[in-house]
PyMOL Python script that loads the backbone (N, CA, C, O; Angstrom):
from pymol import cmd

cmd.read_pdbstr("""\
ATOM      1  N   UNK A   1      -7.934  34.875 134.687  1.00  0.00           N
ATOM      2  CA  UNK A   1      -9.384  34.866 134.698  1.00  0.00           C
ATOM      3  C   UNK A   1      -9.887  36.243 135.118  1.00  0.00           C
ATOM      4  O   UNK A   1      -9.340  36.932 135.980  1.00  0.00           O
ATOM      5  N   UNK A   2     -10.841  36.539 134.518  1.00  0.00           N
ATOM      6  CA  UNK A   2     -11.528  37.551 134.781  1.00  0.00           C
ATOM      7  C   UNK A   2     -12.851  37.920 136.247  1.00  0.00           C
ATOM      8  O   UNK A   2     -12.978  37.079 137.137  1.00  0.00           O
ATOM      9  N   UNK A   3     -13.278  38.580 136.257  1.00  0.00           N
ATOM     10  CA  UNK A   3     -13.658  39.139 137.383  1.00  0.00           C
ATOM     11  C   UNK A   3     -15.529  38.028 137.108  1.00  0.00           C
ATOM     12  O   UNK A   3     -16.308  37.464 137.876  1.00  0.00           O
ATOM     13  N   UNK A   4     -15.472  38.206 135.870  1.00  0.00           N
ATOM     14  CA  UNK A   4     -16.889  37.843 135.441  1.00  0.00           C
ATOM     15  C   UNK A   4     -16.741  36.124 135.408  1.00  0.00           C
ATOM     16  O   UNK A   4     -17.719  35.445 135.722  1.00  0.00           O
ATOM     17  N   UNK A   5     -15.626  35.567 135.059  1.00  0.00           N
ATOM     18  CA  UNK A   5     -15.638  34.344 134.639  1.00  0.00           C
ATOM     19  C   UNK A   5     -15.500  33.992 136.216  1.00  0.00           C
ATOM     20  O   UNK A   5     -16.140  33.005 136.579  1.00  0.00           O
ATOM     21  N   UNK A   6     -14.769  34.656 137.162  1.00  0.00           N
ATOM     22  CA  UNK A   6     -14.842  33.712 138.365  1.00  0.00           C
ATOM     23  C   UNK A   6     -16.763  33.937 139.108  1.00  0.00           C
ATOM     24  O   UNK A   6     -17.085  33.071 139.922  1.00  0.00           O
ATOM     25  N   UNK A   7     -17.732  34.928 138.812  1.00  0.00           N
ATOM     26  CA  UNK A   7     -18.285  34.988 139.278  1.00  0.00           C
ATOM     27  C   UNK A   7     -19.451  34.097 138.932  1.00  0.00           C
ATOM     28  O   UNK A   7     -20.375  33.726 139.656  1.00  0.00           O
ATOM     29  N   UNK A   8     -19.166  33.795 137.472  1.00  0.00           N
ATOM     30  CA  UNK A   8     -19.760  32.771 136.615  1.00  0.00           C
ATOM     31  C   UNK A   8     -19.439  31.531 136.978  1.00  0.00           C
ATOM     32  O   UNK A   8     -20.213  30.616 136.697  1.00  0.00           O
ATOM     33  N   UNK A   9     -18.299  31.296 137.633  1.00  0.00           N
ATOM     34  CA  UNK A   9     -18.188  29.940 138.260  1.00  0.00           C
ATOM     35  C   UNK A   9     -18.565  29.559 139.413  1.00  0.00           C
ATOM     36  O   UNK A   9     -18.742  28.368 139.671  1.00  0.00           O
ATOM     37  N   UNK A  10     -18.776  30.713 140.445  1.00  0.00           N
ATOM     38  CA  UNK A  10     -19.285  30.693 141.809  1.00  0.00           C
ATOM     39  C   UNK A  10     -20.509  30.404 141.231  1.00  0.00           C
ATOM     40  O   UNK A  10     -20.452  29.230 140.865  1.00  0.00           O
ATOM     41  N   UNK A  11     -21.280  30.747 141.040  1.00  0.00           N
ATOM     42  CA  UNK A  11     -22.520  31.096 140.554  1.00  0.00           C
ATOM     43  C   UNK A  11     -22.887  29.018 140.260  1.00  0.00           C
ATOM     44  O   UNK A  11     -23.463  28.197 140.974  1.00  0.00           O
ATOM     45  N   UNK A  12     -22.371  28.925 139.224  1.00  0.00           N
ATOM     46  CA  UNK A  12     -22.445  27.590 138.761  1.00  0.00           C
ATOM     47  C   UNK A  12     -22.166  26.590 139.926  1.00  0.00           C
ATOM     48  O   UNK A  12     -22.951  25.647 140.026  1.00  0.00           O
ATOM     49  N   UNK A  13     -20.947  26.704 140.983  1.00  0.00           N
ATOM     50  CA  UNK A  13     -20.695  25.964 141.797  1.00  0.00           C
ATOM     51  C   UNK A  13     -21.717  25.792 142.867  1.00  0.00           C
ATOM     52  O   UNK A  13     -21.800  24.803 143.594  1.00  0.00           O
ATOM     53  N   UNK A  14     -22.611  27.007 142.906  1.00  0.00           N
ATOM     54  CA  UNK A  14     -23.802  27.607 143.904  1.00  0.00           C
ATOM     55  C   UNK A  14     -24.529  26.512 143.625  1.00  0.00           C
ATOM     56  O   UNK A  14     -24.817  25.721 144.523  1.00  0.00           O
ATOM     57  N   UNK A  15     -24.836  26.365 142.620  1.00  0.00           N
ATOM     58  CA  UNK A  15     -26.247  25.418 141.960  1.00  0.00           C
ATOM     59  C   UNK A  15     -26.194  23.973 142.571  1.00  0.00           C
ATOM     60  O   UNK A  15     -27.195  23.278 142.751  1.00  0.00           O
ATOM     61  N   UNK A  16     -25.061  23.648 142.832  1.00  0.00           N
ATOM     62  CA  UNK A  16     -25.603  22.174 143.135  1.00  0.00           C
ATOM     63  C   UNK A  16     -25.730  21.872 144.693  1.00  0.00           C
ATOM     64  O   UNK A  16     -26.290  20.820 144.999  1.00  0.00           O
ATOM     65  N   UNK A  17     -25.325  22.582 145.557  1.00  0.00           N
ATOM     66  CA  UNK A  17     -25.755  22.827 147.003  1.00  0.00           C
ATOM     67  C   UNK A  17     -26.927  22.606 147.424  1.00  0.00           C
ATOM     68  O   UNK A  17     -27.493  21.719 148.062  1.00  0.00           O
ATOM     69  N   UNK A  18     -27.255  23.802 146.840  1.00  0.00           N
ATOM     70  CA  UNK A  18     -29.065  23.892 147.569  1.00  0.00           C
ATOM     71  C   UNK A  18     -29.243  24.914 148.446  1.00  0.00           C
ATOM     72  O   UNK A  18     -28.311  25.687 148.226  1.00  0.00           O
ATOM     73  N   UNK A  19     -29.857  25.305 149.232  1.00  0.00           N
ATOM     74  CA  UNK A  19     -30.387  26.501 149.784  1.00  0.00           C
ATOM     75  C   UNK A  19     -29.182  26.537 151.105  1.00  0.00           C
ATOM     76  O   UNK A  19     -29.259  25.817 152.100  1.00  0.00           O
ATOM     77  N   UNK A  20     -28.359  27.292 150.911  1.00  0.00           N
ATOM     78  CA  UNK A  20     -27.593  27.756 151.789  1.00  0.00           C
ATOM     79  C   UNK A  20     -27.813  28.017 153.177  1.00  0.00           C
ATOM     80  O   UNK A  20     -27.210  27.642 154.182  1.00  0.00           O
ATOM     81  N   UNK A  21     -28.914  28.819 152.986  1.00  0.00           N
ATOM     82  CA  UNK A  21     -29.065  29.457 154.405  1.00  0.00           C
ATOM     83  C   UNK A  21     -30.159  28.166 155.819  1.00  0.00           C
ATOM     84  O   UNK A  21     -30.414  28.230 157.022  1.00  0.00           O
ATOM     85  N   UNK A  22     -30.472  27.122 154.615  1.00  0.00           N
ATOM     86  CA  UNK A  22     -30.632  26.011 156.153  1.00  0.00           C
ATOM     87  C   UNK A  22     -29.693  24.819 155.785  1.00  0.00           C
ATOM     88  O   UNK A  22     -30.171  23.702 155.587  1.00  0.00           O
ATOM     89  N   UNK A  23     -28.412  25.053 155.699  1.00  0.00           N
ATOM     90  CA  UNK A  23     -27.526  24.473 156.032  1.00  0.00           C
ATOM     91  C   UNK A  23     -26.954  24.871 157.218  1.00  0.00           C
ATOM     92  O   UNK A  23     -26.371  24.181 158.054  1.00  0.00           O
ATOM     93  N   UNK A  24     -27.255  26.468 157.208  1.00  0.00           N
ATOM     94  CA  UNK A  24     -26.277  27.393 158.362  1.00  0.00           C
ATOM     95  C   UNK A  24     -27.678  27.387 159.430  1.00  0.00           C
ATOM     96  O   UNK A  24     -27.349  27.932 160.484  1.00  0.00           O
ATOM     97  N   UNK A  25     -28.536  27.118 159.446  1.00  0.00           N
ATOM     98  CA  UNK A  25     -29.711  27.476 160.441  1.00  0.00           C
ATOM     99  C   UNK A  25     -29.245  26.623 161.632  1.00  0.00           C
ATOM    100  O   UNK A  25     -29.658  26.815 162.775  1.00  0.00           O
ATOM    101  N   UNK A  26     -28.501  25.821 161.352  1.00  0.00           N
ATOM    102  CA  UNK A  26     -27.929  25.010 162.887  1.00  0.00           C
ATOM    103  C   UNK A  26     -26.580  25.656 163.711  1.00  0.00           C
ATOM    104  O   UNK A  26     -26.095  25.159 164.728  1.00  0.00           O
ATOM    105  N   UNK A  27     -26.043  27.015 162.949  1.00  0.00           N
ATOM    106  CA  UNK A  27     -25.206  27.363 163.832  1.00  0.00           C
ATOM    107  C   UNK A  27     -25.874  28.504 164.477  1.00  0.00           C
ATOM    108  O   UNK A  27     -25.175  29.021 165.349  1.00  0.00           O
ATOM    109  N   UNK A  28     -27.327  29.183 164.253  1.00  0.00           N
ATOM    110  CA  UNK A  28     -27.488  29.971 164.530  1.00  0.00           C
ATOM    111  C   UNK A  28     -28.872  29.069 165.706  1.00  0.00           C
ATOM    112  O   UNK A  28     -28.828  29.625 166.803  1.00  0.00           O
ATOM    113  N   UNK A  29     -29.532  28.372 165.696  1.00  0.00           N
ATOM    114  CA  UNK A  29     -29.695  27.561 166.732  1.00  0.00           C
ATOM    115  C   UNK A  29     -29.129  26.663 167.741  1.00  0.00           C
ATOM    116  O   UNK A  29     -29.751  25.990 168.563  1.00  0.00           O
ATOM    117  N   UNK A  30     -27.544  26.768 167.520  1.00  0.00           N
ATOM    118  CA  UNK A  30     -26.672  26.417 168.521  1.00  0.00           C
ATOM    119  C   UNK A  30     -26.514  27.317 169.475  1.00  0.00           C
ATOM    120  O   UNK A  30     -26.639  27.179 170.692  1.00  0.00           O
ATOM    121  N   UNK A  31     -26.138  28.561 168.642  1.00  0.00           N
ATOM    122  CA  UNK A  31     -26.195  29.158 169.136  1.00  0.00           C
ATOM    123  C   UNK A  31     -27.072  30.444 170.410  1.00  0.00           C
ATOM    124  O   UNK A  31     -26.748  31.164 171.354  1.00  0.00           O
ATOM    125  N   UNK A  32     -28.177  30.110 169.704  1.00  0.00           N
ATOM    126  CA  UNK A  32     -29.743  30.357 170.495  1.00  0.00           C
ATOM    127  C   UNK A  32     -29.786  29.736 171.892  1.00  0.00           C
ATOM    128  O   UNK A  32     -29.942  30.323 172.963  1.00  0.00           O
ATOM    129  N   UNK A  33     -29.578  28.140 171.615  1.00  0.00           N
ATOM    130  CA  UNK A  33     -29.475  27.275 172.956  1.00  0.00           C
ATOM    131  C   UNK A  33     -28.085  27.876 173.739  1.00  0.00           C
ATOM    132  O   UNK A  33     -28.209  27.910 174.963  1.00  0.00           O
ATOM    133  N   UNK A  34     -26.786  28.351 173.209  1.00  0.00           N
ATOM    134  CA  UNK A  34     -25.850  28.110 174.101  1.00  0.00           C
ATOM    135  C   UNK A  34     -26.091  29.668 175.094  1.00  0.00           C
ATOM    136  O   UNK A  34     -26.001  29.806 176.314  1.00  0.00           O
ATOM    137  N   UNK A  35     -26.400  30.638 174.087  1.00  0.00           N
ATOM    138  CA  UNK A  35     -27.093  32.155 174.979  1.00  0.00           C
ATOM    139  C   UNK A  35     -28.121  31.810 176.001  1.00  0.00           C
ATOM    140  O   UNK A  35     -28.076  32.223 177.160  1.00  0.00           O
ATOM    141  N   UNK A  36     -29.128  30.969 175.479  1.00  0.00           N
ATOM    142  CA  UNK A  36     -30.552  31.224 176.447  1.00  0.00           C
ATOM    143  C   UNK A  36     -29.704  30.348 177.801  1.00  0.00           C
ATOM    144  O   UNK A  36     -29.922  30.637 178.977  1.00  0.00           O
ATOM    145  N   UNK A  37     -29.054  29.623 177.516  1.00  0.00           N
ATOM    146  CA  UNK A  37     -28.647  28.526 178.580  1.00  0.00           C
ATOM    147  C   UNK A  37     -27.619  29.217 179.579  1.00  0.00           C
ATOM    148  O   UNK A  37     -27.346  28.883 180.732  1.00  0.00           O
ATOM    149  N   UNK A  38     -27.139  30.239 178.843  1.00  0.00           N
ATOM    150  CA  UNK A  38     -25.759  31.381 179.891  1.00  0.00           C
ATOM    151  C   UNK A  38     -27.007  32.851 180.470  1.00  0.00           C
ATOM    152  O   UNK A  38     -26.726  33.743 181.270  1.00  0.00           O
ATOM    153  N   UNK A  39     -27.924  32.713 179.969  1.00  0.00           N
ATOM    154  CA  UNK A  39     -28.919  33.959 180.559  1.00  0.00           C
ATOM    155  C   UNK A  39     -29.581  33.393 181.404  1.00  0.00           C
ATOM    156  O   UNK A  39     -29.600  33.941 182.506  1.00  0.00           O
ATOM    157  N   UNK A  40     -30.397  32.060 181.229  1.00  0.00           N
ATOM    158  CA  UNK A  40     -31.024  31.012 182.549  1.00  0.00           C
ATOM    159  C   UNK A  40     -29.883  31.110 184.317  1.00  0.00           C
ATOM    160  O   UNK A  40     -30.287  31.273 185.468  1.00  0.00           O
ATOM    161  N   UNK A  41     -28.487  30.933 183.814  1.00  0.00           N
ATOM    162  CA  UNK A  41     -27.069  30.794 184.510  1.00  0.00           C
ATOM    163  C   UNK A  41     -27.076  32.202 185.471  1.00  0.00           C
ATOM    164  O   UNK A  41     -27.086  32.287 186.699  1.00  0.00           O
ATOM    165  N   UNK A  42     -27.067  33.166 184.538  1.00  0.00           N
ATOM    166  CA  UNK A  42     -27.022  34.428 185.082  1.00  0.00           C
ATOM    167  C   UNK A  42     -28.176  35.311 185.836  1.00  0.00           C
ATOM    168  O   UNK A  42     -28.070  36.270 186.601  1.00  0.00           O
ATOM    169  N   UNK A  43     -29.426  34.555 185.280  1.00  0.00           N
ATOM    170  CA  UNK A  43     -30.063  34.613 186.308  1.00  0.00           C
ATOM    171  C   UNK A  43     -30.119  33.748 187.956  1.00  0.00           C
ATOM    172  O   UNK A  43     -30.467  34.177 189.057  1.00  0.00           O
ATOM    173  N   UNK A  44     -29.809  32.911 187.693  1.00  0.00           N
ATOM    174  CA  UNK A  44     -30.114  32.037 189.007  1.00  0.00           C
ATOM    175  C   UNK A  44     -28.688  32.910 189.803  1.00  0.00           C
ATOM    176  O   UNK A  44     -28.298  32.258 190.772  1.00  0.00           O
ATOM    177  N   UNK A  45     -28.159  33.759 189.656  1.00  0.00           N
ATOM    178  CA  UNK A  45     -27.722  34.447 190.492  1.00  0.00           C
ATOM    179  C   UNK A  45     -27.909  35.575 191.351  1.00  0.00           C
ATOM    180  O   UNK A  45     -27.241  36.072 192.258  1.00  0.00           O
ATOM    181  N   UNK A  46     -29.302  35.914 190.665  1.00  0.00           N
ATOM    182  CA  UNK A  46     -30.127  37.151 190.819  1.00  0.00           C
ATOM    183  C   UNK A  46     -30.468  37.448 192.746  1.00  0.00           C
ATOM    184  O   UNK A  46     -31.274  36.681 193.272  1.00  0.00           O
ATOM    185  N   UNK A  47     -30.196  37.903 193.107  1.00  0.00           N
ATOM    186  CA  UNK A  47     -30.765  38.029 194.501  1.00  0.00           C
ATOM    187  C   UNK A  47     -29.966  37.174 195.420  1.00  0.00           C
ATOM    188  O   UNK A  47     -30.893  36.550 195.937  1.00  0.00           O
ATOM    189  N   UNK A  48     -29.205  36.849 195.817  1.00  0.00           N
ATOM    190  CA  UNK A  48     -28.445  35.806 196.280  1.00  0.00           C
ATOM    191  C   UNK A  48     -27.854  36.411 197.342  1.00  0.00           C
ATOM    192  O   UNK A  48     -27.396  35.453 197.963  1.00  0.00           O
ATOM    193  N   UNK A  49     -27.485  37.715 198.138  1.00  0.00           N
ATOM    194  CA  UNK A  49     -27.193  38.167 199.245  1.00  0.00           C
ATOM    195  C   UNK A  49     -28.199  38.396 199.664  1.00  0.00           C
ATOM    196  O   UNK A  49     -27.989  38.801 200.807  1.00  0.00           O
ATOM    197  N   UNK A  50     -29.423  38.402 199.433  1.00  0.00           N
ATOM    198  CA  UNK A  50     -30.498  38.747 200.540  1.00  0.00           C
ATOM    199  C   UNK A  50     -30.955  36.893 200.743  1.00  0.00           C
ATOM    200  O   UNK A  50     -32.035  36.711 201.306  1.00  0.00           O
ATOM    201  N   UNK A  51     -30.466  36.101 200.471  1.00  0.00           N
ATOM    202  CA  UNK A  51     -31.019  34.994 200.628  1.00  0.00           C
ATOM    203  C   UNK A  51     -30.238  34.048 202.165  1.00  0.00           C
ATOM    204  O   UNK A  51     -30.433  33.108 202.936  1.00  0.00           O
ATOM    205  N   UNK A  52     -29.283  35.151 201.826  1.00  0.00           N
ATOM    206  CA  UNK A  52     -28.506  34.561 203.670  1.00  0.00           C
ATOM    207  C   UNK A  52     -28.647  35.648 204.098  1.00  0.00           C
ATOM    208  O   UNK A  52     -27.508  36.108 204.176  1.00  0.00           O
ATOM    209  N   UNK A  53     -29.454  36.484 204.487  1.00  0.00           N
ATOM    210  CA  UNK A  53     -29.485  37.856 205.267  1.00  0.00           C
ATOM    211  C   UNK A  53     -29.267  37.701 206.853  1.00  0.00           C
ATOM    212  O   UNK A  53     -28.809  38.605 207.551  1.00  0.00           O
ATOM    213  N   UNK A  54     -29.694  36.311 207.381  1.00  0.00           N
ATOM    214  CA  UNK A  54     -29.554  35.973 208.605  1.00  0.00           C
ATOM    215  C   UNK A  54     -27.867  36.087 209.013  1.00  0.00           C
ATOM    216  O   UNK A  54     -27.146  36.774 209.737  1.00  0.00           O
ATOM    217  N   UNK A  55     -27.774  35.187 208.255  1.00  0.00           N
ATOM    218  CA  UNK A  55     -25.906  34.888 208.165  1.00  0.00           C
ATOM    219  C   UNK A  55     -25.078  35.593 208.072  1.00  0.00           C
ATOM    220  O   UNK A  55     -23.925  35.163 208.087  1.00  0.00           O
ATOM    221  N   UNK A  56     -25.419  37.330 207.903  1.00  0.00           N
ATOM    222  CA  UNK A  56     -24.706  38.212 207.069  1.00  0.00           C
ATOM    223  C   UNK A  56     -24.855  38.930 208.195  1.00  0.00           C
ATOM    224  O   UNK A  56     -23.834  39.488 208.598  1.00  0.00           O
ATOM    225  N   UNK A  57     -25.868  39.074 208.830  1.00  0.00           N
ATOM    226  CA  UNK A  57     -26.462  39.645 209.969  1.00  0.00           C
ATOM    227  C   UNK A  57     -25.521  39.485 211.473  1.00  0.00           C
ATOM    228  O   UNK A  57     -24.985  40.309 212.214  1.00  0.00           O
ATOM    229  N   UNK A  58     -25.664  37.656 211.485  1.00  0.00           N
ATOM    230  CA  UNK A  58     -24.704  37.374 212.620  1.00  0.00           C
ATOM    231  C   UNK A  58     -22.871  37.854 211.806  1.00  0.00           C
ATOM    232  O   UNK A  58     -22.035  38.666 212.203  1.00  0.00           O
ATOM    233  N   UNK A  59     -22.868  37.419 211.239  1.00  0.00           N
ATOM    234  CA  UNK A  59     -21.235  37.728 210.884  1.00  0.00           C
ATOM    235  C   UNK A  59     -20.996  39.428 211.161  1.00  0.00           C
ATOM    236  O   UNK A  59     -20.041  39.806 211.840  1.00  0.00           O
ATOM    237  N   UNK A  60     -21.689  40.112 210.732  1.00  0.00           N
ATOM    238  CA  UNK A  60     -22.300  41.891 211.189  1.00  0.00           C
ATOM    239  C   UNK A  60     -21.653  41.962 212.350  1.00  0.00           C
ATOM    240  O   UNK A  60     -20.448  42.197 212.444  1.00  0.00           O
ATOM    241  N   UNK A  61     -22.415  41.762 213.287  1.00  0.00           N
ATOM    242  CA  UNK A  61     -22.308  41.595 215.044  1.00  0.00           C
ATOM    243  C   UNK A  61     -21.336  41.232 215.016  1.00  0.00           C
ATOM    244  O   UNK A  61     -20.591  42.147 215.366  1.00  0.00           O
ATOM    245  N   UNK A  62     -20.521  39.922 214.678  1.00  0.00           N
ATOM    246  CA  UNK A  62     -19.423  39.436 215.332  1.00  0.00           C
ATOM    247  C   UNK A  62     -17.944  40.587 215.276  1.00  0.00           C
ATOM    248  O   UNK A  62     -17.248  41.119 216.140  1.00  0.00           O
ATOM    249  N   UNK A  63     -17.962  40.590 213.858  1.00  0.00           N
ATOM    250  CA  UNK A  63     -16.926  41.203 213.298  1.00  0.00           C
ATOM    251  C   UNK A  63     -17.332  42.761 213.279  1.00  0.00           C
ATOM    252  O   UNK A  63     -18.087  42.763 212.307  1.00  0.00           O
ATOM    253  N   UNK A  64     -17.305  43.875 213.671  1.00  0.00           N
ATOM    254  CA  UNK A  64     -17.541  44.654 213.776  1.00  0.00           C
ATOM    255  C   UNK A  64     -17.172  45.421 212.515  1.00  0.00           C
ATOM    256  O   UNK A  64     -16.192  44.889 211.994  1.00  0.00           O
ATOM    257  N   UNK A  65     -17.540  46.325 211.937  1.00  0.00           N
ATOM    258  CA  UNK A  65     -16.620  47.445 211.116  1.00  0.00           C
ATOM    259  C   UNK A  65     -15.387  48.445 211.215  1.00  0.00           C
ATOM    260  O   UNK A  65     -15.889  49.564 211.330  1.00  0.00           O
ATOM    261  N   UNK A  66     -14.462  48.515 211.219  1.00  0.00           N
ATOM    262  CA  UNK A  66     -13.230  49.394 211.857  1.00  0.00           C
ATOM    263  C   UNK A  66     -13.367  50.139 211.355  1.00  0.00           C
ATOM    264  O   UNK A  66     -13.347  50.233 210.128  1.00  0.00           O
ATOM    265  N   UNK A  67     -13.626  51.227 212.418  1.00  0.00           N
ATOM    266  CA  UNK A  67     -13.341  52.548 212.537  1.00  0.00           C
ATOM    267  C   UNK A  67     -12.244  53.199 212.003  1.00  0.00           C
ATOM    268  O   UNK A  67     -11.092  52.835 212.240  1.00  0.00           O
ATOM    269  N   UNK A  68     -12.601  54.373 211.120  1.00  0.00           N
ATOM    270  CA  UNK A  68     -11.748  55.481 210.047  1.00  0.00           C
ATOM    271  C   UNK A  68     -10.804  55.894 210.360  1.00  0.00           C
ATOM    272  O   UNK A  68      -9.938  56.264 209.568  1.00  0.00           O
ATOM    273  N   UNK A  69     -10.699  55.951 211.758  1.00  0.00           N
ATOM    274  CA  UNK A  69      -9.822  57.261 212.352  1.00  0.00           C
ATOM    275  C   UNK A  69      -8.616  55.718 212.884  1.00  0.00           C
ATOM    276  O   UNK A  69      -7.481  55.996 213.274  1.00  0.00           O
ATOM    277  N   UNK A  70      -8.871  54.887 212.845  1.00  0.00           N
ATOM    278  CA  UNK A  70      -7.753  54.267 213.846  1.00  0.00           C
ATOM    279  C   UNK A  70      -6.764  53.339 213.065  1.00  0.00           C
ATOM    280  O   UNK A  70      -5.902  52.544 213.440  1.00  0.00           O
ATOM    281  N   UNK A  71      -7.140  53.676 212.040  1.00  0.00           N
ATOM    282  CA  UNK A  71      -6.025  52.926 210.757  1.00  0.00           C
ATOM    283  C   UNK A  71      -4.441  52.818 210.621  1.00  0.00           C
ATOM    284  O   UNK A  71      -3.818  51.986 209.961  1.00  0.00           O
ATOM    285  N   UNK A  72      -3.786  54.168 211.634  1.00  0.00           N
ATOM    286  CA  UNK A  72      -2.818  54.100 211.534  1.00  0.00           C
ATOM    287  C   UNK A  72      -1.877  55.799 210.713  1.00  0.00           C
ATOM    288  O   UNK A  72      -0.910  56.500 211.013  1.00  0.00           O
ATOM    289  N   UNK A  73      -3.071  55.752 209.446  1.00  0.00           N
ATOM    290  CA  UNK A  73      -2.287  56.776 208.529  1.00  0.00           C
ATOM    291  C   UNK A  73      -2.264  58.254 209.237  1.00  0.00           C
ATOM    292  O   UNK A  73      -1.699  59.196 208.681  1.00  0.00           O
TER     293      UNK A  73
END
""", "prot")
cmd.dss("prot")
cmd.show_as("cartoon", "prot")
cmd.util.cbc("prot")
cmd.orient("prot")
């Protein structure tokens, strides 16, 4: 078969479908919902160490920071 006869058959096979592109409109609105729903996610993480600042504060005090010089090396 030729280049033309297979394109002549796509072509023909096309016809009885119907409009292609809202058959596919549901993977691209799956997809819409499954993004907006991982960006909603990634926000609610937004700011989240200043929201125990108290807690971070006492743990501060308790545990002190070690000093550079006494490491050993």
């Amino acid at each position: 078969m030729t280049t033309a006869t297979l394109i002549a058959f796509a072509a023909a096979e096309a016809e009885h479908h119907g409009n292609v592109a809202l058959e596919t409109f549901w993977y691209g609105a799956v997809a819409l919902v499954v993004f907006a729903f991982l960006g909603i996610v990634t926000l609610s993480y937004r700011n989240v160490a200043n929201r125990h600042a108290p807690k971070a504060e006492a743990y501060a005090r308790t545990h002190p920071a070690p000093s550079r010089e006494g490491h050993g090396h």
